[in-house]
VEXKE-202105 format. One record per residue (C-alpha): x, y, z; residue number from 1. Coordinates in Angstrom, 2 decimals. Each point is the difference from the previous one (the first is absolute). Example, Ala and Ser with C-alpha at 12.3 -4.5 7.8 and 13.67 -1.06 7.14 Angstrom:
BEGIN
12.30_-4.50_7.80_1
1.37_3.44_-0.66_2
# end
This chain:
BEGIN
311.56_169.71_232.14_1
3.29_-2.44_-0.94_2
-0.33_-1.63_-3.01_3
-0.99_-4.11_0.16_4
2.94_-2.12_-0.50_5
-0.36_-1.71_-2.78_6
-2.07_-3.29_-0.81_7
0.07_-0.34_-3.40_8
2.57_-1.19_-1.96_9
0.31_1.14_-3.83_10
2.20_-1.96_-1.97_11
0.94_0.83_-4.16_12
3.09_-0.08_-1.53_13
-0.94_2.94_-1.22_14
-0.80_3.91_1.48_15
0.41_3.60_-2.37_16
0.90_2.24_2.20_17
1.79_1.95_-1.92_18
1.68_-0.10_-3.90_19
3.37_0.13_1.96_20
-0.47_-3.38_1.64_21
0.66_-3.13_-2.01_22
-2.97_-1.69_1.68_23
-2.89_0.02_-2.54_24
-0.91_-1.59_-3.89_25
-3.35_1.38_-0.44_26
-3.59_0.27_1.65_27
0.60_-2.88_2.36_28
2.55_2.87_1.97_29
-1.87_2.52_-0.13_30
-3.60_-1.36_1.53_31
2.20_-1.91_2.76_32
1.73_3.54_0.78_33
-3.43_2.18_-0.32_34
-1.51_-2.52_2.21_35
2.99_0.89_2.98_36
-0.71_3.36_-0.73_37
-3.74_-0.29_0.52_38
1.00_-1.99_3.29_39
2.06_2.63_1.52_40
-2.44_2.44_-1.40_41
-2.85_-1.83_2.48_42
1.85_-0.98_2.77_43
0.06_-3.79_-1.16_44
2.13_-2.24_2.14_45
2.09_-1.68_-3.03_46
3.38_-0.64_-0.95_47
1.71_-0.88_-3.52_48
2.61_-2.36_-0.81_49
1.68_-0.32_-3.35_50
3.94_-0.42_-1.19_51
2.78_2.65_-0.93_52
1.01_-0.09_-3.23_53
3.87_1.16_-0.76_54
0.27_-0.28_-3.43_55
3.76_0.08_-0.65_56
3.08_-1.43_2.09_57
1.84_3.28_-1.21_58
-0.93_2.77_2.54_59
-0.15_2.67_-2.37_60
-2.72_-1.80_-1.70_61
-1.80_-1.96_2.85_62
-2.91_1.47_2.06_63
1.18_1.43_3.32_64
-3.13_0.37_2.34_65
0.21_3.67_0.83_66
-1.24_1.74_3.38_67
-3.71_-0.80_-0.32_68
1.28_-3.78_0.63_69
1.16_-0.54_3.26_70
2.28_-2.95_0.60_71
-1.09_-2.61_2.58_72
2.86_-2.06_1.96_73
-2.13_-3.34_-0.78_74
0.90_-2.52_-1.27_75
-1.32_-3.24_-0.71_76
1.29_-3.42_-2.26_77
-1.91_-2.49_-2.56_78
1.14_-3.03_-0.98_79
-0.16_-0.09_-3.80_80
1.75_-3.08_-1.75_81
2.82_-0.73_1.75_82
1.20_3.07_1.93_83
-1.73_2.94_2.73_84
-0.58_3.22_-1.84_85
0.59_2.60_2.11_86
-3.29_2.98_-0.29_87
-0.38_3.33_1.25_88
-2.40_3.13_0.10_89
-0.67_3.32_-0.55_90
-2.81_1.34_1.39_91
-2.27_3.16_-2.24_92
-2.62_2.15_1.30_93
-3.09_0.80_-1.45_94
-1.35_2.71_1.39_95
-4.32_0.82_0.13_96
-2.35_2.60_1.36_97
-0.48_-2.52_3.12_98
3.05_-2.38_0.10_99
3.40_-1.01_-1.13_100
-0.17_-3.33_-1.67_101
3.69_-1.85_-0.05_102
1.20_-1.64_-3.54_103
2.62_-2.82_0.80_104
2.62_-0.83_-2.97_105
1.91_-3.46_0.00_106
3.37_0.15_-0.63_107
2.50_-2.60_-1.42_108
2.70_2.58_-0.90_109
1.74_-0.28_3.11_110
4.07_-0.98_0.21_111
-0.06_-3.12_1.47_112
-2.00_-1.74_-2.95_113
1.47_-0.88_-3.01_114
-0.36_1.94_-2.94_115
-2.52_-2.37_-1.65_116
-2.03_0.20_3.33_117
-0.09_3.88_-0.07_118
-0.59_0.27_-3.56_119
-3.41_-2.37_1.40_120
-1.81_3.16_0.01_121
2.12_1.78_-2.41_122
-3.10_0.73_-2.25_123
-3.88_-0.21_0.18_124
-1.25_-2.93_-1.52_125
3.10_-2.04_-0.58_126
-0.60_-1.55_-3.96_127
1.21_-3.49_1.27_128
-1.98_-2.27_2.16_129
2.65_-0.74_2.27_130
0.83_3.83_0.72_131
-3.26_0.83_0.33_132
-1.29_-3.35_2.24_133
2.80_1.36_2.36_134
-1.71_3.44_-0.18_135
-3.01_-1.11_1.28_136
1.08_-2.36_2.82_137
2.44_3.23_1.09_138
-3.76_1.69_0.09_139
-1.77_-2.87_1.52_140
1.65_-1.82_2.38_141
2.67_3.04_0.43_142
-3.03_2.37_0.36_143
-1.73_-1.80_2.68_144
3.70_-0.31_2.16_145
0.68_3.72_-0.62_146
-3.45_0.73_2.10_147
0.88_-2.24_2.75_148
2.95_1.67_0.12_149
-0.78_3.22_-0.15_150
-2.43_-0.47_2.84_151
-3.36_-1.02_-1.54_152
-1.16_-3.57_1.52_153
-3.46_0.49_-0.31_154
-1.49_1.15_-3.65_155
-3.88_-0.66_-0.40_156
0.28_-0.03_-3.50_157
2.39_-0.45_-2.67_158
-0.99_1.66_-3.36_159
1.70_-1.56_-3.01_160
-0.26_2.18_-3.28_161
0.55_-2.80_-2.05_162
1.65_-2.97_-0.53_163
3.87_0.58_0.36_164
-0.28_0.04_3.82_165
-2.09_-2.88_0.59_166
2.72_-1.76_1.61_167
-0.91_2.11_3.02_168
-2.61_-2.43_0.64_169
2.67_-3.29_0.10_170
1.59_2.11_2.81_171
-2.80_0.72_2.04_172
-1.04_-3.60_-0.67_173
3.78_-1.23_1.86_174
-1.00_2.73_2.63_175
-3.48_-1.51_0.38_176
1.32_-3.82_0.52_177
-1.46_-0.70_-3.99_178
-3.72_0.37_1.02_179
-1.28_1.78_-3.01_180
-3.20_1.12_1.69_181
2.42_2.18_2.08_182
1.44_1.91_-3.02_183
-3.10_0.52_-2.03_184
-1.26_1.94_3.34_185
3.12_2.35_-0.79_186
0.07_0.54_-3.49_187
-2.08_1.68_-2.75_188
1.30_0.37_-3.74_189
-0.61_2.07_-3.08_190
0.05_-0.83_-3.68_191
0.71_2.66_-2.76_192
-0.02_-1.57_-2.94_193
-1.46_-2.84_-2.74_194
3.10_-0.08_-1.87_195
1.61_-3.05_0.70_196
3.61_1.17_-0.28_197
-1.10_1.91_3.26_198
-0.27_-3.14_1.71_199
3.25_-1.49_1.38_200
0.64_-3.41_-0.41_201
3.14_-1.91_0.83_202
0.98_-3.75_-1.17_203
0.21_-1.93_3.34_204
3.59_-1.19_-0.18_205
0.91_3.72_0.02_206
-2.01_0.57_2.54_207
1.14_-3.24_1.95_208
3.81_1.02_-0.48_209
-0.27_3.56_0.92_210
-2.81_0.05_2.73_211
1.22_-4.10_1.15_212
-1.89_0.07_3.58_213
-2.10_3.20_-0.37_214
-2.45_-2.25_-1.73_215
-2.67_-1.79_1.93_216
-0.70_-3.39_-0.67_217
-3.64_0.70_-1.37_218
1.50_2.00_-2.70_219
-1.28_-0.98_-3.16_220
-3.86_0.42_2.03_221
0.64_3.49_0.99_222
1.77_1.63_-3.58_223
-0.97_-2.64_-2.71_224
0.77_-3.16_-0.93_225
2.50_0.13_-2.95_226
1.90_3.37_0.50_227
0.01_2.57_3.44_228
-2.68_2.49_-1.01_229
0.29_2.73_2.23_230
-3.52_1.13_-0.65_231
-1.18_-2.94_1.25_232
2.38_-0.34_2.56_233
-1.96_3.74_1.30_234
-3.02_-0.95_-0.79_235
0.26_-3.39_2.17_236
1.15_1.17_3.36_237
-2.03_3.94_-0.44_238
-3.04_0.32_1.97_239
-1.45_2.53_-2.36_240
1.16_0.58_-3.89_241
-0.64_3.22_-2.12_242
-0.09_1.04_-3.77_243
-0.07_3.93_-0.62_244
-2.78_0.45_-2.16_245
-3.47_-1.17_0.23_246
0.85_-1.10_-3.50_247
3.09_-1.90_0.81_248
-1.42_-1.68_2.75_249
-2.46_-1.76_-2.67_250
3.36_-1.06_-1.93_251
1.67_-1.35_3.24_252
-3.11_-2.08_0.72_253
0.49_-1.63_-3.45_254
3.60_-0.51_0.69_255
-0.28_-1.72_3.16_256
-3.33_-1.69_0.13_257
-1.11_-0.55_3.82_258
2.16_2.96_1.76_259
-2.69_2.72_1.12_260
1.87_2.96_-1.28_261
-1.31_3.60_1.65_262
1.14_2.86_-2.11_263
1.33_3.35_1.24_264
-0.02_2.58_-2.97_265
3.45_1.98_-0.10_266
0.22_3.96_0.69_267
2.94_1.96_-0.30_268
1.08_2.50_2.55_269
-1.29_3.40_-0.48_270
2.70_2.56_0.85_271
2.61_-2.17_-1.51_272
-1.80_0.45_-3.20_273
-1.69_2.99_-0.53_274
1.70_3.01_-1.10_275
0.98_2.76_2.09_276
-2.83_2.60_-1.46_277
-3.00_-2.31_0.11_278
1.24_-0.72_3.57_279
-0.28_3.65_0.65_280
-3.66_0.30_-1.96_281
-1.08_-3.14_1.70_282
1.08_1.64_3.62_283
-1.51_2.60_-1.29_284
-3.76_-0.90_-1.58_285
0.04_-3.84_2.15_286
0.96_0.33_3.26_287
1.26_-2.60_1.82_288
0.52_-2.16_-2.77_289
3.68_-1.13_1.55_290
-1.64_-1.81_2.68_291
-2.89_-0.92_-1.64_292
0.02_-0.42_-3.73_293
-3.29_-0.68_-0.20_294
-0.75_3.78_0.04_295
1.46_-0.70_-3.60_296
-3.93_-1.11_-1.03_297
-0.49_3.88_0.17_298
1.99_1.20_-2.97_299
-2.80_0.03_-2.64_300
-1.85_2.27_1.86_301
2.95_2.13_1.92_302
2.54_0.56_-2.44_303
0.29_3.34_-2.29_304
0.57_-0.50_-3.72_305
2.46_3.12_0.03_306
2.15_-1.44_3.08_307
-0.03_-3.49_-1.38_308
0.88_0.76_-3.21_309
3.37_2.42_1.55_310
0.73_-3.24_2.28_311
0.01_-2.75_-2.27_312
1.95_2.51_-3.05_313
2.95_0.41_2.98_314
0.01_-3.84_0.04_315
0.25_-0.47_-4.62_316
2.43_3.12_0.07_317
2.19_-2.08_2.04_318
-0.14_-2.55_-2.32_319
0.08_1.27_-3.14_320
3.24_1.80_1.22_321
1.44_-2.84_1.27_322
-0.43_-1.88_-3.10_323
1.37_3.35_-2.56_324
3.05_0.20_2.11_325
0.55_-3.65_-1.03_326
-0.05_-0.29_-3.84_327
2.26_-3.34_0.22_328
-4.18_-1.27_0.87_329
-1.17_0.57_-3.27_330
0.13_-2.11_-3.50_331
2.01_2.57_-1.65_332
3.46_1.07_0.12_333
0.42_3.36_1.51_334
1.95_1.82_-2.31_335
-3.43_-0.68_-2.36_336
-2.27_1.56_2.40_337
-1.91_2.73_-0.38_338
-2.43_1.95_2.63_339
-3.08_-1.54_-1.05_340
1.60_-3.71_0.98_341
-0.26_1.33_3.51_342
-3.03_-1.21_2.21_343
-2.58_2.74_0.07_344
-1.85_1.26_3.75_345
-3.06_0.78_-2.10_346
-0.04_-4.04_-1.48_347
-1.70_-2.65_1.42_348
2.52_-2.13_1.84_349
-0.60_-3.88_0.10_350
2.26_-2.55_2.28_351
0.99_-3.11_-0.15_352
2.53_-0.76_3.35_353
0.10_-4.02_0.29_354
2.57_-2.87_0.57_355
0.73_-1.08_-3.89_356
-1.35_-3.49_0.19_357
-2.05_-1.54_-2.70_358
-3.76_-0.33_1.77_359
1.00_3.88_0.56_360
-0.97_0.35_-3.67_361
2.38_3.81_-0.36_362
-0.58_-0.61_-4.04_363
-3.84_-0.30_0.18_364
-0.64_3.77_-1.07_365
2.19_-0.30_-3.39_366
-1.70_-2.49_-1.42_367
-1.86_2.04_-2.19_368
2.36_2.70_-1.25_369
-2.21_1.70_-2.52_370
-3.11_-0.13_2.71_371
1.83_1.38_2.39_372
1.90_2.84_-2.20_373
-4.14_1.24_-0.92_374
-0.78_-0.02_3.92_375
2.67_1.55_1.56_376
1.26_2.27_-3.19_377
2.20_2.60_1.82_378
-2.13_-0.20_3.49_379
1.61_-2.62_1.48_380
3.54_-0.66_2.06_381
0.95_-3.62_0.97_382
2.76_-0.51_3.13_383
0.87_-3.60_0.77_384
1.94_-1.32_2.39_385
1.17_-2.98_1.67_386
3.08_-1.15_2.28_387
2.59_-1.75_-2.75_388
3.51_-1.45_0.26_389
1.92_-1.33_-2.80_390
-0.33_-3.33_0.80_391
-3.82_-0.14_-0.72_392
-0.04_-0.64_-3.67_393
-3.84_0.51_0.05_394
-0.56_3.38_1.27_395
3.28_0.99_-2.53_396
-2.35_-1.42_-2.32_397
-2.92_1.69_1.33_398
1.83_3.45_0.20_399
1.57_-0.39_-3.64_400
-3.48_-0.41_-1.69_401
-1.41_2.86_2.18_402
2.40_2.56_-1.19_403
-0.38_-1.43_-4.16_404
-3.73_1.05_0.64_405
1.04_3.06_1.57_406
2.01_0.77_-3.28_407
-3.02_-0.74_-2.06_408
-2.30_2.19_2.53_409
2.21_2.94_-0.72_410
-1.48_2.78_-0.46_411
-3.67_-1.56_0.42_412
0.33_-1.43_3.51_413
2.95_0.44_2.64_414
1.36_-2.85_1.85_415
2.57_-0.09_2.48_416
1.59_-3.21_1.82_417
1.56_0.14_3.58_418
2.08_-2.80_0.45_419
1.60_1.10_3.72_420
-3.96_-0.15_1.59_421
0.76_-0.12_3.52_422
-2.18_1.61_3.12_423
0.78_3.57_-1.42_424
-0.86_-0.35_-2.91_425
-3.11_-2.04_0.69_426
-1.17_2.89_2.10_427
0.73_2.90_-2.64_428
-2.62_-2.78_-2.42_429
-2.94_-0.14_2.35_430
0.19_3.78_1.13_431
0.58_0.90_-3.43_432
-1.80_-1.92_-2.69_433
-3.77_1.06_-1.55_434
-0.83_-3.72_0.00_435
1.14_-3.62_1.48_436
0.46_-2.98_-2.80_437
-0.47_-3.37_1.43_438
-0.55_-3.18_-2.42_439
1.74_-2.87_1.75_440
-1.64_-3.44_-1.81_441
-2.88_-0.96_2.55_442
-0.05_-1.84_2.19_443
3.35_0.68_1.09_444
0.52_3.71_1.35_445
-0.98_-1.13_4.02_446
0.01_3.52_0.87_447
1.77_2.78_-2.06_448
0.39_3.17_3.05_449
1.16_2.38_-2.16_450
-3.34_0.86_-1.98_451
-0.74_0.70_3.66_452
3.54_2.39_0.60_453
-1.72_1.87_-3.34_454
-3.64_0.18_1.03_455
0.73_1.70_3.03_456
2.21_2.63_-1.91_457
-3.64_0.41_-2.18_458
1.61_-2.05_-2.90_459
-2.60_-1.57_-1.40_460
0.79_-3.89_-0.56_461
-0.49_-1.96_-3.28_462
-0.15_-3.91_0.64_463
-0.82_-2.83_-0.67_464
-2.37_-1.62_2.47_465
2.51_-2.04_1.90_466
1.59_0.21_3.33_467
-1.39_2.91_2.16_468
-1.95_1.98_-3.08_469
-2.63_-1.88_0.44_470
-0.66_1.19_3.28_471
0.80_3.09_-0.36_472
-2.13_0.47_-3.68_473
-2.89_-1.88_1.72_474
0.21_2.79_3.14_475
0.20_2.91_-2.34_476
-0.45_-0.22_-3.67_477
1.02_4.33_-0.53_478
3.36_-1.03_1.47_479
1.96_-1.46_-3.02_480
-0.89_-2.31_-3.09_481
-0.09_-3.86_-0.14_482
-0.02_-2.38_-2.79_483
0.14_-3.61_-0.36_484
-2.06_-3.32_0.90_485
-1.14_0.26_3.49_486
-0.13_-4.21_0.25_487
3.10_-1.97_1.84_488
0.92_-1.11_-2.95_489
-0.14_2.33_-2.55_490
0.07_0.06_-4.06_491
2.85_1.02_-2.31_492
2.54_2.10_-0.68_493
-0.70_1.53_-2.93_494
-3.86_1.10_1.70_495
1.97_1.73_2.46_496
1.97_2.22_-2.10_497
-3.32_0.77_-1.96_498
-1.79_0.98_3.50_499
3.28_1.90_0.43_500
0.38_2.12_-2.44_501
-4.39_0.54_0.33_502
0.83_1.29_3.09_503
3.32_1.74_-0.43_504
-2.52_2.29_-2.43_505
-2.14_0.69_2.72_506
2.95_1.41_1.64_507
0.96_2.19_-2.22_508
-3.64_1.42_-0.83_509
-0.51_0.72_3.70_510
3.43_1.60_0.91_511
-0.14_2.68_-3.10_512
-3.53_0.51_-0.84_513
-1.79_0.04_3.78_514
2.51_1.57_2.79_515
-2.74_0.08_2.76_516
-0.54_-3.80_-0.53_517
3.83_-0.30_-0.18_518
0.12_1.36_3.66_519
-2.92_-1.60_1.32_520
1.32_-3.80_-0.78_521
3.48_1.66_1.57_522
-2.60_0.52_3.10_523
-0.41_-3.33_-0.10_524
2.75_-1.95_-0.14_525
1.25_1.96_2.86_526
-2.90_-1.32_1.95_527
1.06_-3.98_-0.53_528
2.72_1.22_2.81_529
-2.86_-0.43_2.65_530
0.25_-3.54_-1.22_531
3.26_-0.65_-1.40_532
2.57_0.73_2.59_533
2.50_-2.14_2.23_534
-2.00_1.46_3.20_535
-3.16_-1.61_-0.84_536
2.05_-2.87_-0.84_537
1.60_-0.35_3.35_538
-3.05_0.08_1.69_539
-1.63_-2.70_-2.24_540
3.63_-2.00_0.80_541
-1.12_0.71_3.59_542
-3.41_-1.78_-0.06_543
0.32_-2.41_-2.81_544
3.40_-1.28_0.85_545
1.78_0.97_3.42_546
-2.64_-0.87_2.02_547
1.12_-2.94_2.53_548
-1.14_-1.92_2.43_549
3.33_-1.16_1.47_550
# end
């Protein structure tokens, strides 16, 4: 049967397909390229759009789409300030059990711009506004050309996974003679997080002088009154708006009081995530479970000890050897090392993989030294890890105080730090690690998909109850550990790293002194897959969201 053309449009700046392509930050990526996956996986008639990110006007440095990306002969021009920026495209498969799902990359690195103009999408995220304002109008209004272009006139929805391409909907508001009725039929949009420096918002003179035209003359109604909040400028001309948490949809009603946010929990995809041995004991003990995860549910009761056990020790042997073929990762020079500095199979293995950003809260565990020297005395290995460049003086900061602790640990607990975390080495963490640390500051962790990643690798997750750990502690208790306030709001800091460090104990008791229970919880957490995947996802997207009536 031929596969649907596509009628859904899937717009992020963002999509991790793969460590070698400069096209991700962090968690935003990865669920927008798990949810294309899941797509093609089902046979879902969808599309992405996003830009193509360069990185260097030297070629030996610069990102040269390889022969996955196939370049498209369209092009299209914007108007930003006062010149045409010339944009074309590259077109990336994504290939599923029941369709091919096409990825569509911007691209302002083309000859006849000038060098400023290429360098528009040089890198993701541009750090000034201006840069990045011309980002997202490449995206938006660039976006929406590039499918007219390419041949798709008739989209019944157009997905925006966040704010940086709501100016989609000021093009489809030119295309629909400014009747705003007419774009909120077309477009639905996602929200991913409460932190406000998630939120773009550009002064209006910049936005007047770049945009000039673009801009509708009921502006200030549509995106806010004082500054262009593209938030609001989504959330005004969407149909249909989304948190990804049950949790986070409570925060977004707070936020904006009146919009009637629905809430689609996030899921990651399966077979991306899972390691290659559970994916053979899973075919195995749960078949099926490709197509339909929720065979998942079945683990407790399905799954050997024995084969477990030999699965999941492939997955920390991988690990550990990755990390003691790198001793640059540890506090300690390596001409002082000795054997017993080396992470351990046998030792419980606890991870920490997260953006370094304050609410992130990587220095809760330390704050009792001596507490946490009696609990995890020689039983316990720490790996953290978080994307880092030079030029963010608060993960250096972050990182530096890290490996001082690890210096004082030595010999009592082990702690590595991975600086270079990328999609690699985020898999290697979730197929790998004994246990999942999560303790963003509430309420601000929307979702948090890689305690998922871990759970369905039989890691057993320790969070706080933010995000999607609520759901996911409140569906099965014997799948991981929580700790924290469970109101919106929730006390303070130093309660959490008591409730921490009460539970961390737990941890320990159950991993060395009760093996059976050990692998039962594993059982578990395997079993939030039937929940916690991009498949189940989708298909919520497909109900809640993408329905029409155009």
């Amino acid at each position: 049967m031929p596969q649907e053309k596509p009628k859904i449009a899937y717009f992020s700046m963002e999509f991790a397909l793969r460590s070698t392509i400069p096209n991700y930050a962090g968690g935003l990526g990865v669920l927008a390229a798990d949810i294309l996956k899941s797509c093609a996986d089902l046979g879902e008639p969808v599309l992405g759009m996003t830009l193509m990110y360069h990185l260097s006007e030297d070629p030996k440095k610069a990102f040269l789409p390889d022969k996955s990306f196939k370049k498209r002969p369209e092009v299209i021009r914007i108007h930003i300030e006062d010149r045409n920026i010339a944009v074309g495209v590259w077109e990336y498969i994504i290939k599923g059990a029941r369709g091919d799902v096409p990825l569509y990359f911007l691209d302002t690195n083309l000859p006849e711009n000038k060098l400023w103009d290429r360098d528009i999408a040089k890198n993701l995220y541009a750090l000034d506004r201006y840069t990045r304002l011309c980002q997202e109008a490449v995206l938006g209004f660039g976006g929406i050309r590039m499918l007219r272009a390419l041949g798709y006139k008739n989209m019944e929805t157009y997905h925006m996974n966040e704010g940086h391409a709501a100016f989609l909907t000021l093009e489809l508001l030119k295309e629909q003679n400014y009747v705003d009725a007419e774009v909120r039929k077309r477009c639905v949009f996602t929200t991913h997080t409460p932190v406000p420096a998630g939120h773009d918002v550009f002064e209006y003179p910049l936005a007047q002088n770049v945009l000039g035209g673009k801009m509708p003359w009921h502006i200030t109604k549509l995106a806010g009154e004082k500054a262009l909040n593209m938030t609001r400028l989504a959330i005004s001309l969407s149909r249909k708006v989304n948190a990804v948490a049950k949790r986070h949809g409570e925060v977004c009603r707070q936020m904006f009081p009146g919009v009637p946010f629905e809430y689609v929990t996030n899921g990651v995809h399966l077979e991306t995530w899972v390691s290659d041995p559970m994916q053979a004991l899973f075919d195995k003990k749960l078949k099926g479970w490709r197509k339909d995860p929720t065979k998942l549910s079945k683990a407790p009761k399905v799954l050997e000890d024995e084969e477990l056990s030999e699965a999941s020790n492939k997955g920390k042997q991988a690990l550990i050897d990755y990390i003691n073929e790198r001793p640059e990762l540890f506090p300690i020079p390596r001409k002082s090392m000795i054997p017993e500095d080396y992470f351990n199979p046998n030792t419980l293995t606890i991870a920490f993989a997260r953006r370094f950003a304050s609410y992130k809260r990587a220095l809760l565990l330390f704050q009792d030294l001596d507490r946490l020297r009696e609990i995890g005395f020689e039983k316990l290995q720490l790996v953290y890890a978080g994307p880092w460049t030079p030029e963010n003086t608060f993960a250096t900061d972050v990182i530096a105080q890290l490996k001082h602790f690890g210096k004082m640990l030595r010999a009592q607990i082990k702690l590595v730090v991975i600086p270079n975390y990328n999609l690699d080495v985020a898999k290697l963490l979730v197929q790998g690690a004994d246990v999942w640390l999560n303790n963003p500051q509430p309420p601000m962790e929307a979702s948090g998909t890689s305690g998922m990643k871990a759970a369905a690798n039989g890691c057993l997750n320790l969070s706080i109850l933010d995000g999607w750990w609520p759901e996911g502690y409140a569906l099965d208790p014997k799948s991981g550990y929580a700790f924290g306030s469970t109101e919106l709001y929730p006390g303070s800091h130093e309660q959490d790293e008591v409730e921490l460090l009460l539970e961390l104990e737990k941890v320990v008791d159950c991993y060395y002194r009760d093996p059976e229970e050990w692998s039962d919880r594993m059982k578990h957490a395997i079993a939030l897959g039937a929940q916690f995947n991009t498949h189940r996802c989708v298909l919520e997207y497909k109900e809640k969201m993408w329905k029409t009536t155009i």
